[in-house]
LUMDREN-150926 format. One record per residue (C-alpha): z negated, x, y negated. Coordinates in steps of 0.2 Angstrom, whole numbers. Last residue first. Layout:
<sites>
<site zz="Z" xx="X" yy="Y"/>
...
</sites>
This chain:
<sites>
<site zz="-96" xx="-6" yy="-61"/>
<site zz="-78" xx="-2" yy="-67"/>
<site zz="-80" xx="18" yy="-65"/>
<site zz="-79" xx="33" yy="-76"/>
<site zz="-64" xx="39" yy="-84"/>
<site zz="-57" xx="58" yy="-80"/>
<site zz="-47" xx="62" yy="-96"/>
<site zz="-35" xx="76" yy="-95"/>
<site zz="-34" xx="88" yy="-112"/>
<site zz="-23" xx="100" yy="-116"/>
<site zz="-9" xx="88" yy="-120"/>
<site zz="-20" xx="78" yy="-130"/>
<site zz="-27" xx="90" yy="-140"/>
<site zz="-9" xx="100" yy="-147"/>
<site zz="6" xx="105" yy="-140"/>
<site zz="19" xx="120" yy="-144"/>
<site zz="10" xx="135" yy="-139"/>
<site zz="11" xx="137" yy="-160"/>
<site zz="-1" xx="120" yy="-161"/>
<site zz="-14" xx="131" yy="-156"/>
<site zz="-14" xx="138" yy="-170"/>
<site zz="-13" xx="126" yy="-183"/>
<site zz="-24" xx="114" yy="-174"/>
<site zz="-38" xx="112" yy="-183"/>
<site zz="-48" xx="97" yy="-181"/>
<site zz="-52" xx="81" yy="-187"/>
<site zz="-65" xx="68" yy="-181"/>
<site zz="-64" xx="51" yy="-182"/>
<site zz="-80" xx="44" yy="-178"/>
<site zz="-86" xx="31" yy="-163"/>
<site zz="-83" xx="11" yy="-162"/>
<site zz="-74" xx="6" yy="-177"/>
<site zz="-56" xx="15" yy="-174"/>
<site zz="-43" xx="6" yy="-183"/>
<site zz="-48" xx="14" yy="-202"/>
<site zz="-54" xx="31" yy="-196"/>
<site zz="-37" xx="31" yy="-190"/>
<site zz="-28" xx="28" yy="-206"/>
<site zz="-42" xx="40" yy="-216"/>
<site zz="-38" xx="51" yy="-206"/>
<site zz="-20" xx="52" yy="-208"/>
<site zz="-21" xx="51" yy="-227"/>
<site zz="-34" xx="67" yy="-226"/>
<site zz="-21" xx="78" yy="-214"/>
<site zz="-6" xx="71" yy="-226"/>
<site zz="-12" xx="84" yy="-240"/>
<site zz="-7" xx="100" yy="-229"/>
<site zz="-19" xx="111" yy="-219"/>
<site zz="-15" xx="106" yy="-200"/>
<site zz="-24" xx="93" yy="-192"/>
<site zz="-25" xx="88" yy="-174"/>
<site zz="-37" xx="73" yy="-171"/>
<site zz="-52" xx="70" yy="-160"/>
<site zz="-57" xx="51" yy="-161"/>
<site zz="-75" xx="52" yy="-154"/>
<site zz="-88" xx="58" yy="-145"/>
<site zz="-84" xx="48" yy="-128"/>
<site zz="-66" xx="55" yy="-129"/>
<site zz="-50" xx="50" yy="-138"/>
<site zz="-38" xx="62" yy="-140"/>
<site zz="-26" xx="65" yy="-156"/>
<site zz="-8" xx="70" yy="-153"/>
<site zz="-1" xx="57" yy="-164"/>
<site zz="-6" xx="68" yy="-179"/>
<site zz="10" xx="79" yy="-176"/>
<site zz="14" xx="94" yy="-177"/>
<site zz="28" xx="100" yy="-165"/>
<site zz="34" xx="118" yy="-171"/>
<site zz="47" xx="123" yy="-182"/>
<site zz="49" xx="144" yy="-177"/>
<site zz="54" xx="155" yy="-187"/>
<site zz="38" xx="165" yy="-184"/>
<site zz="28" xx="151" yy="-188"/>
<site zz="33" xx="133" yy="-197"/>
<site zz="22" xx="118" yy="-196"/>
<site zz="32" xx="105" yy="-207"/>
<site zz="23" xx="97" yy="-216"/>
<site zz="11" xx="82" yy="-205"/>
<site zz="18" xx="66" yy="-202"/>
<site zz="15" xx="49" yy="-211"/>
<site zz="5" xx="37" yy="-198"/>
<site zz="13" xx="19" yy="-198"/>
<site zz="2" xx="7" yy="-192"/>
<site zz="11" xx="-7" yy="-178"/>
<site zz="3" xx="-21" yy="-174"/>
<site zz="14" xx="-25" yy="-158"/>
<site zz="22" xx="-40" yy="-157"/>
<site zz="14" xx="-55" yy="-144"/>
<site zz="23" xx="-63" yy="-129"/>
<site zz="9" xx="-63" yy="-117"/>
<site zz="15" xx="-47" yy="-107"/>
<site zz="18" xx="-37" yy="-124"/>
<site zz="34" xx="-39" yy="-136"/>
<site zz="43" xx="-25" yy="-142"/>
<site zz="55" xx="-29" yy="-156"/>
<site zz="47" xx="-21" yy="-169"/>
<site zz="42" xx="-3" yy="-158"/>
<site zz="63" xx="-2" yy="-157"/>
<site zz="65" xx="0" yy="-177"/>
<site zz="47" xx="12" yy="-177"/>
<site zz="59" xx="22" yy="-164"/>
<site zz="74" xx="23" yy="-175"/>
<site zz="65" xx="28" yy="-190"/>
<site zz="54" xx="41" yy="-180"/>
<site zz="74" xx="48" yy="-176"/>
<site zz="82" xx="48" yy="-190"/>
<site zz="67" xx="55" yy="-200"/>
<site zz="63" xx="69" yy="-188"/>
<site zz="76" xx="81" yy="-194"/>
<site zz="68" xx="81" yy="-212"/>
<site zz="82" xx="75" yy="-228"/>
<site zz="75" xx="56" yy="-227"/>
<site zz="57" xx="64" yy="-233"/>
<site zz="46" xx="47" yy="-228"/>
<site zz="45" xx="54" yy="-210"/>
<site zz="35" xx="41" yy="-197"/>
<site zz="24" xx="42" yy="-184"/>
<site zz="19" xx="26" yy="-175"/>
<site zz="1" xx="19" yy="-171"/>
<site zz="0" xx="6" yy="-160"/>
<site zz="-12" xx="-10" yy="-159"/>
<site zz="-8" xx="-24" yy="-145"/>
<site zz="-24" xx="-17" yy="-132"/>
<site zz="-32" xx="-4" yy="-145"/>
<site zz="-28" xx="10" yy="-149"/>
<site zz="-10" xx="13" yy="-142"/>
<site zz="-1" xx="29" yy="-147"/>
<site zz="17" xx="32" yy="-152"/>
<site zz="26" xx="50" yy="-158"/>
<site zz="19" xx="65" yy="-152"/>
<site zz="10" xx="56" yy="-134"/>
<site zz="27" xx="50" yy="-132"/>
<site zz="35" xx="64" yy="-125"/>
<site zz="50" xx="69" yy="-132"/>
<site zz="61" xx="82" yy="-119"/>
<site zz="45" xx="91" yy="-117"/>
<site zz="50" xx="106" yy="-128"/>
<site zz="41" xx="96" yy="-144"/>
<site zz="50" xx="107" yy="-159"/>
<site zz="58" xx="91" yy="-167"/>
<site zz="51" xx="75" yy="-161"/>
<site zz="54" xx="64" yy="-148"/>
<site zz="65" xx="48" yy="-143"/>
<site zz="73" xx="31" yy="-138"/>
<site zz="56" xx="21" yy="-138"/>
<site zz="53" xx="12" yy="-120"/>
<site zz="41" xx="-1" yy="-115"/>
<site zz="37" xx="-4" yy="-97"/>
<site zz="26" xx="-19" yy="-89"/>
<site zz="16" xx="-24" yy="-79"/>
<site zz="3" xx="-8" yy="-75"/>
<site zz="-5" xx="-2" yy="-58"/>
<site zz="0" xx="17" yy="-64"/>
<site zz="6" xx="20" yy="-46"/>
<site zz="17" xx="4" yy="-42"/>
<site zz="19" xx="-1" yy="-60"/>
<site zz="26" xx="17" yy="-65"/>
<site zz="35" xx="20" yy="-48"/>
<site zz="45" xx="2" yy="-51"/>
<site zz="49" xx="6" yy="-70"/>
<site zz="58" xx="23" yy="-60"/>
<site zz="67" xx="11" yy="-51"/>
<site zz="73" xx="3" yy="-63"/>
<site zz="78" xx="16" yy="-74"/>
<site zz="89" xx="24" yy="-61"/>
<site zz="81" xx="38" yy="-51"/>
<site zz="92" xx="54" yy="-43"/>
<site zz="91" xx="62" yy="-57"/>
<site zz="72" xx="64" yy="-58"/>
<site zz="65" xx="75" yy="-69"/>
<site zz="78" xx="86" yy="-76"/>
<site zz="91" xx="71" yy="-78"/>
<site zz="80" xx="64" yy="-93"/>
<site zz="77" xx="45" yy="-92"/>
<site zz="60" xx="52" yy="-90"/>
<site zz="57" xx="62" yy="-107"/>
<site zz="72" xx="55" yy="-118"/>
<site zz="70" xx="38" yy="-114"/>
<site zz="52" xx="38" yy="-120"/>
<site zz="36" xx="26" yy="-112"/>
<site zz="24" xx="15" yy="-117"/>
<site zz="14" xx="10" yy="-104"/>
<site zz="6" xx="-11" yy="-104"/>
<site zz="-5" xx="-20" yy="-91"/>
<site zz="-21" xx="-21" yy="-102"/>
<site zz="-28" xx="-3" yy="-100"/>
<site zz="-16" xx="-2" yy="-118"/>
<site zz="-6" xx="14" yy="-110"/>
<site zz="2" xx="28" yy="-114"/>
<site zz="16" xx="39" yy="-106"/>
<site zz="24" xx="54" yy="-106"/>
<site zz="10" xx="66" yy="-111"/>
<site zz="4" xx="63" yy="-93"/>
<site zz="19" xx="69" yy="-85"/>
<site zz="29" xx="61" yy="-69"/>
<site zz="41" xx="70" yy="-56"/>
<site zz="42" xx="60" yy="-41"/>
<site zz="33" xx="61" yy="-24"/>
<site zz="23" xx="46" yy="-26"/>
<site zz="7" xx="55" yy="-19"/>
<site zz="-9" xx="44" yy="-20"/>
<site zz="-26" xx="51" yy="-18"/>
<site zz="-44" xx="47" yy="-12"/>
<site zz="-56" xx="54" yy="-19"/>
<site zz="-69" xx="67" yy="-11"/>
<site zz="-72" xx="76" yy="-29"/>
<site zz="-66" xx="91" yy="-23"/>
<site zz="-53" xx="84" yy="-14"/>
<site zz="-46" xx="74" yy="-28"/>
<site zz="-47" xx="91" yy="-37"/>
<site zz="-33" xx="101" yy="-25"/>
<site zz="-23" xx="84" yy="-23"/>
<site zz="-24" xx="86" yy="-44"/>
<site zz="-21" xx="105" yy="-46"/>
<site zz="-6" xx="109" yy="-35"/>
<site zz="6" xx="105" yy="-46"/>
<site zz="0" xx="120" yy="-60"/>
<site zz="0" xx="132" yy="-43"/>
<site zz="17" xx="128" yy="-42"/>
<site zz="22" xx="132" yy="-58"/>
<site zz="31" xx="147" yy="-59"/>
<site zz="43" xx="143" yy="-69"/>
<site zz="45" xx="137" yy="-88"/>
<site zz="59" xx="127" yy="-91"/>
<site zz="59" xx="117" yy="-74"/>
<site zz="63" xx="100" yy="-80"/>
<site zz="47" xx="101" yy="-90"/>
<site zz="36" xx="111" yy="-83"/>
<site zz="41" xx="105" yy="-63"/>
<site zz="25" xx="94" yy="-60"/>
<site zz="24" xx="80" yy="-44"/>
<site zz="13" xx="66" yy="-47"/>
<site zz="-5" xx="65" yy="-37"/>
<site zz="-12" xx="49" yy="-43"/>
<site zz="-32" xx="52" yy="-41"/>
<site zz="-40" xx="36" yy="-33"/>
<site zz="-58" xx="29" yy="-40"/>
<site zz="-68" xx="16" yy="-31"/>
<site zz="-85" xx="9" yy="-38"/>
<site zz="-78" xx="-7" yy="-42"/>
<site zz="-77" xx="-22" yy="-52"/>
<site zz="-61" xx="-18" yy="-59"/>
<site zz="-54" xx="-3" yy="-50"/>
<site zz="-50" xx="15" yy="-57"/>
<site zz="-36" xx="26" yy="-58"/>
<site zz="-37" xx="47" yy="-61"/>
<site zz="-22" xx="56" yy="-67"/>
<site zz="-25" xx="72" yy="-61"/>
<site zz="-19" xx="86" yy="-69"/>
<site zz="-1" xx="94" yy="-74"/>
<site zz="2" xx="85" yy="-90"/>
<site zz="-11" xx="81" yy="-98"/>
<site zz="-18" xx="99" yy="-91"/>
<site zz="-4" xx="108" yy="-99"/>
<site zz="-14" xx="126" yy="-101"/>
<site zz="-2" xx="137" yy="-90"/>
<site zz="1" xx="145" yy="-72"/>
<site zz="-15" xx="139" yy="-64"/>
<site zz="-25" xx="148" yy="-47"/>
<site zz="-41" xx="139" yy="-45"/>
<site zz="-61" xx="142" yy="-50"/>
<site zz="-65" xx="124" yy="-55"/>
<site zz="-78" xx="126" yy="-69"/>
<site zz="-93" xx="115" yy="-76"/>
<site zz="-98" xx="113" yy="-94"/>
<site zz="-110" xx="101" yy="-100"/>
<site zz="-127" xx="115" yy="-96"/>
<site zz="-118" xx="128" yy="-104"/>
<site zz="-121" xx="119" yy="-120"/>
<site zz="-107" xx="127" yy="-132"/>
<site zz="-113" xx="135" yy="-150"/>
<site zz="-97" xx="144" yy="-153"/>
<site zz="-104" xx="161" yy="-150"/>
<site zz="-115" xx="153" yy="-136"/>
<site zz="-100" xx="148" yy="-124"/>
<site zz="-92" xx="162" yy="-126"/>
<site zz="-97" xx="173" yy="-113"/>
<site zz="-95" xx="158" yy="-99"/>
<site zz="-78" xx="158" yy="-105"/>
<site zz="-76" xx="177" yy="-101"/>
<site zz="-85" xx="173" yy="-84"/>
<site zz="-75" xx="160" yy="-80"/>
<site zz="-57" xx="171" yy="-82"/>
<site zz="-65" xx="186" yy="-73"/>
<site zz="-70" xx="172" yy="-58"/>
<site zz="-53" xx="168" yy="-59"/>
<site zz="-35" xx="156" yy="-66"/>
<site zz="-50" xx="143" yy="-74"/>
<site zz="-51" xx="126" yy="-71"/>
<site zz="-61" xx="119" yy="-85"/>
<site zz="-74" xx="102" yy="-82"/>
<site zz="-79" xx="97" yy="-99"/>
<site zz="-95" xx="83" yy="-95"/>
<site zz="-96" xx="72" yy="-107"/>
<site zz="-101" xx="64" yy="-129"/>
<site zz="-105" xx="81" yy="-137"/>
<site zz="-95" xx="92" yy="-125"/>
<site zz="-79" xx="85" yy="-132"/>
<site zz="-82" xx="92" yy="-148"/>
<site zz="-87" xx="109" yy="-140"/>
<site zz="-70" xx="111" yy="-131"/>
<site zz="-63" xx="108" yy="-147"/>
<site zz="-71" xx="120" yy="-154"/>
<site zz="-69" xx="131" yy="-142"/>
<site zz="-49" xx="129" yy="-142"/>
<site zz="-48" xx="132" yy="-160"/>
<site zz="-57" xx="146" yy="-161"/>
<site zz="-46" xx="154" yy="-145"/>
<site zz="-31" xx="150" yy="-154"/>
<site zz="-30" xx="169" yy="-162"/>
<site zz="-33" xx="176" yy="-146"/>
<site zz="-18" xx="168" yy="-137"/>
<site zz="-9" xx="171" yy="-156"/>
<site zz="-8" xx="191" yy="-151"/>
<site zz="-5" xx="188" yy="-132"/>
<site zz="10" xx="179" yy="-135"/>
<site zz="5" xx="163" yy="-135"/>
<site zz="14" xx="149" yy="-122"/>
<site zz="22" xx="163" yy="-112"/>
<site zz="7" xx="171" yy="-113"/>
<site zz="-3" xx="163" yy="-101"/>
<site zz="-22" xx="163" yy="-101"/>
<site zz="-26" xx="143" yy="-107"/>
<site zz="-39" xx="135" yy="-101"/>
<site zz="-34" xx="119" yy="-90"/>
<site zz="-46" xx="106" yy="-97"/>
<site zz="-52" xx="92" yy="-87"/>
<site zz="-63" xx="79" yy="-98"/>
<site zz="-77" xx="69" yy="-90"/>
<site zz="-88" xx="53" yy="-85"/>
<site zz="-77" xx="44" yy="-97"/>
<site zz="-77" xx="28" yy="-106"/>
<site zz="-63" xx="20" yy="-108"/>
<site zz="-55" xx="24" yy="-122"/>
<site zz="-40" xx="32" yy="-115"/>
<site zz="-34" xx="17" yy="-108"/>
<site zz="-37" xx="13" yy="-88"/>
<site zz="-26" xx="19" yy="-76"/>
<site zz="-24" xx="3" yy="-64"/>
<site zz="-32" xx="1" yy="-48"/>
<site zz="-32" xx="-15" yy="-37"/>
<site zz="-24" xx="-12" yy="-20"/>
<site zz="-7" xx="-18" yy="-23"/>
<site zz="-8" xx="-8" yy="-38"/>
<site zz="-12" xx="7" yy="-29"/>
<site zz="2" xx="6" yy="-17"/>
<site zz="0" xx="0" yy="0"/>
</sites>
């Protein structure tokens, strides 16, 4: 049976969590060694952040890789005692993407890890079988039972309202580097069947920069069960004007499963973040909700403030928090793709 048909569904993000899965980062592919250091600020405090409110569970590449973690953990103020690690071979720091997506069951104890298959991206950046390992590797850890649909499937690719509804891109998994053998049907099946959701909604796009193919977790977040946020690009001359416009065009004539619109808030995007040359993908969408609040990706310019203010606006139940993200946004994601929820129980 699929888990659908035996009652589980991946619950929205804010749904309480027993803890966060991070994959910490040691590859410098993503930063060259230089910027790897340079991020590391960043990625303590938002390690810290999300320690105030749940456990942060780490999979670490070694024992040398824990202890160095372990080592920073007073510096930047961590409680060792929210902190557990997973010692286990990984290639890169994608945990949304590679990790376990864990479903639950309303009225139930029961929990069941969805083990998707992970190929970075279409294959852009091999190795990464020990990155697809990770979830039938953690399932067994924590004795759940797990599902293996055998196709390619990224977290940052989807969203969900935990009321029946994923959002979705076109350009992420209609995108022949995943699954080519798949029409869009069929891949809407695999969603329902192993997401246990309704219904399917597709935006056209990405964002400039973003080397997933456009996920949606840059572009359009639920947050709450008929509210989205959307990026949009006032300045009509920046690549990702067209493209947001087109998207926010597509988000109006969605309808959910009892025939409602979205609400849709428009978010203004960040300036461009530009290093080495390089326009990377910065975007406010990228935020990650946790027990201790709303964790969101800024990067020095005067929409950080307007963004916050937005957010802090449609989230009444814990704080609105911003966070640099400047340099780890160089590895080309931000919070939310580093960052894999593990949500408690329906009891």
């Amino acid at each position: 049976m699929f888990p659908k048909e035996q009652g589980y569904f991946f619950p929205a993000e804010w749904h309480p969590h027993v803890a966060t899965w991070i994959t910490f980062p040691h590859n410098d592919h993503s930063w060259q060694e230089d910027k790897l250091g340079q991020m590391y600020p960043e990625y303590f405090a938002l390690i810290k952040a999300i320690s105030e409110g749940e456990l942060v569970r780490i999979n670490v590449n070694s024992a040398a890789l824990q202890a160095f973690v372990e080592s920073q953990l007073p510096v930047y103020g961590i409680d060792p005692a929210k902190i557990e690690f997973n010692v286990q071979p990984t290639n890169d720091a994608w945990c949304r993407d590679h990790g376990p997506a864990f479903l639950v069951k309303e009225g139930s104890a029961e929990r069941l890890v969805v083990n998707w298959e992970y190929n970075a991206w279409g294959g852009k950046y091999p190795p990464f079988s020990d990155d697809n390992a990770l979830p039938s590797t953690i399932a067994k850890r924590l004795s759940l039972p797990s599902a293996t649909p055998g196709i390619i499937m990224e977290g940052g690719s989807v969203d969900f309202n935990g009321a029946g509804t994923v959002l979705t891109s076109r350009s992420c998994l209609l995108n022949p580097n995943r699954n080519s053998h798949l029409s869009q049907e069929q891949i809407e099946d695999y969603l329902k069947n192993y997401y246990g959701v309704s219904q399917v909604l597709w935006v056209s796009d990405g964002i400039v920069g973003d080397d997933t193919d456009g996920h949606i977790d840059d572009t359009v977040r639920f947050v709450n069960t008929n509210t989205v946020i959307a990026m949009v690009e006032p300045n009509v001359e920046d690549e990702n004007h067209a493209v947001l416009a087109a998207n926010l065009a597509e988000l109006k004539q969605m309808r959910l499963l009892d025939g409602s619109p979205l609400r849709i808030v428009e978010i203004p995007m960040p300036d461009a973040v530009v290093i080495d040359g390089f326009r990377a993908p910065g975007s406010y969408a990228n935020f990650y909700i946790c027990n201790a609040g709303v964790l969101v990706p800024i990067f020095d310019c005067p929409q950080d403030e307007i963004a916050l203010g937005i957010l802090r606006q449609l989230f009444n139940d814990r704080p609105v928090i911003g966070l640099s993200a400047r340099e780890i946004i160089w590895g080309q994601g931000s919070f939310h793709c580093l960052t894999q929820q593990e949500p408690a129980p329906c009891v």
